[in-house]
C-alpha positions in Angstrom: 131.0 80.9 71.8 132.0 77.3 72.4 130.9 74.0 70.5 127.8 73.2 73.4 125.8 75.2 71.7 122.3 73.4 72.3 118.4 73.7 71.4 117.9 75.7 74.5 121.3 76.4 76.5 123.8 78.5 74.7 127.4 78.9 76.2 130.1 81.5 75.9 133.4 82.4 77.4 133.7 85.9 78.9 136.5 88.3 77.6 139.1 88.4 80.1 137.9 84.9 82.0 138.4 81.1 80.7 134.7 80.6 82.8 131.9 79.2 80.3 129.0 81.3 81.0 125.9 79.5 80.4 122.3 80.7 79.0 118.8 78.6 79.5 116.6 79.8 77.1 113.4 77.9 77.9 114.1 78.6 82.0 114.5 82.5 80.9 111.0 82.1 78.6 109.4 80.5 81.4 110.5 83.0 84.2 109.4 86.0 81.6 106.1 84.2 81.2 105.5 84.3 84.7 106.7 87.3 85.2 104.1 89.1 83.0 101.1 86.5 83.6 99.7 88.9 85.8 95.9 89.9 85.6 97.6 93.5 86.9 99.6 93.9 83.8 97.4 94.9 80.7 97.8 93.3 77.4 98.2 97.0 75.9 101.4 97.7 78.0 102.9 94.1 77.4 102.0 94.9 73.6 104.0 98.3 73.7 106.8 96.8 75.8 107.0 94.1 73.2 107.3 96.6 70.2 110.2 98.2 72.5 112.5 95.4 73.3 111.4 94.1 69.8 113.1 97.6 68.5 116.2 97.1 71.0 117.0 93.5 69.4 116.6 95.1 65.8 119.1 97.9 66.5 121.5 94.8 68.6 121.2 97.7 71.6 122.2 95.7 74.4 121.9 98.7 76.9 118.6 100.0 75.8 117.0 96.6 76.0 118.0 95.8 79.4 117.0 99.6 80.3 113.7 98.9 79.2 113.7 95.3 81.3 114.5 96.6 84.3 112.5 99.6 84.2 108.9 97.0 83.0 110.4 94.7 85.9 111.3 96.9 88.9 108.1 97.5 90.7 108.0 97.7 94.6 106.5 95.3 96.1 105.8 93.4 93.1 106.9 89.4 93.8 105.7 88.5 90.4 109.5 89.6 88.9 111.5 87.2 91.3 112.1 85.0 89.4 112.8 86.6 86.5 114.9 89.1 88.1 117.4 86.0 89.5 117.5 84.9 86.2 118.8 88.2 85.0 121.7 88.5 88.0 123.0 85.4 87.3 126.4 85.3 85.1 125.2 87.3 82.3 127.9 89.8 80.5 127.9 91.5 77.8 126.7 89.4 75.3 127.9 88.3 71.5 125.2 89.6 69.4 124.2 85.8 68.6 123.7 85.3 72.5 121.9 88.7 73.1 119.3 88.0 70.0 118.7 84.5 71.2 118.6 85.7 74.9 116.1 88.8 74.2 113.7 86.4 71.8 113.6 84.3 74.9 112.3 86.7 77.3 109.6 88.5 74.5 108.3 84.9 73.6 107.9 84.4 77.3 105.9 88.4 77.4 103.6 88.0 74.4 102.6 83.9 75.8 100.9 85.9 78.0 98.7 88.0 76.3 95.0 87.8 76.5 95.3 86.9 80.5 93.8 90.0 81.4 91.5 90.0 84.4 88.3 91.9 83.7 
């Protein structure tokens, strides 16, 4: 990790690479806020997503908590995830464990904004 560390951007150097990678925390908030402001998407299911990337980030299991990302975010058809899903191809590696926690708060802050938007 370098010395830019920020309020809301965090940088660090890939292994192998001398490229700074960069992270926007309040852009990836913002894209997972969108993402999951859907009248479609109950607050129930956002709630039990939540308490599953929530479990991820305690146990610092990188792999799970993308798995359980990607699998919330990759709906046919569904154009509410754009943006969020460019924000997830962008740069991102393996992450230090600082990164990853502050990365996955990001995008559950940016879920549970959203709750109580149901459509009835």
């Amino acid at each position: 990790m370098s010395e830019y560390e920020g309020e809301s951007v965090m940088y660090w150097q890939r292994v192998g690479g001398d490229k700074d990678l960069k992270l926007d925390l309040k852009k990836l908030q913002k894209s997972a806020t969108k993402a999951f402001d859907s009248g479609d998407i109950s607050n129930n299911y956002k709630q039990k997503l939540v308490y599953n990337l929530l479990d991820a980030v305690k146990n610092k299991d990188q792999e799970r908590f993308f798995y359980i990302l990607l699998k919330a975010i990759n709906k046919p058809g569904k154009e509410d995830f754009e943006e969020l899903w460019e924000e997830l191809q962008k740069d991102y590696d393996l992450m230090p464990d600082e990164i990853f926690i502050n990365f996955a708060y990001s995008i559950i802050l940016g879920i549970m904004k959203t709750y109580g938007g149901e459509k009835k």
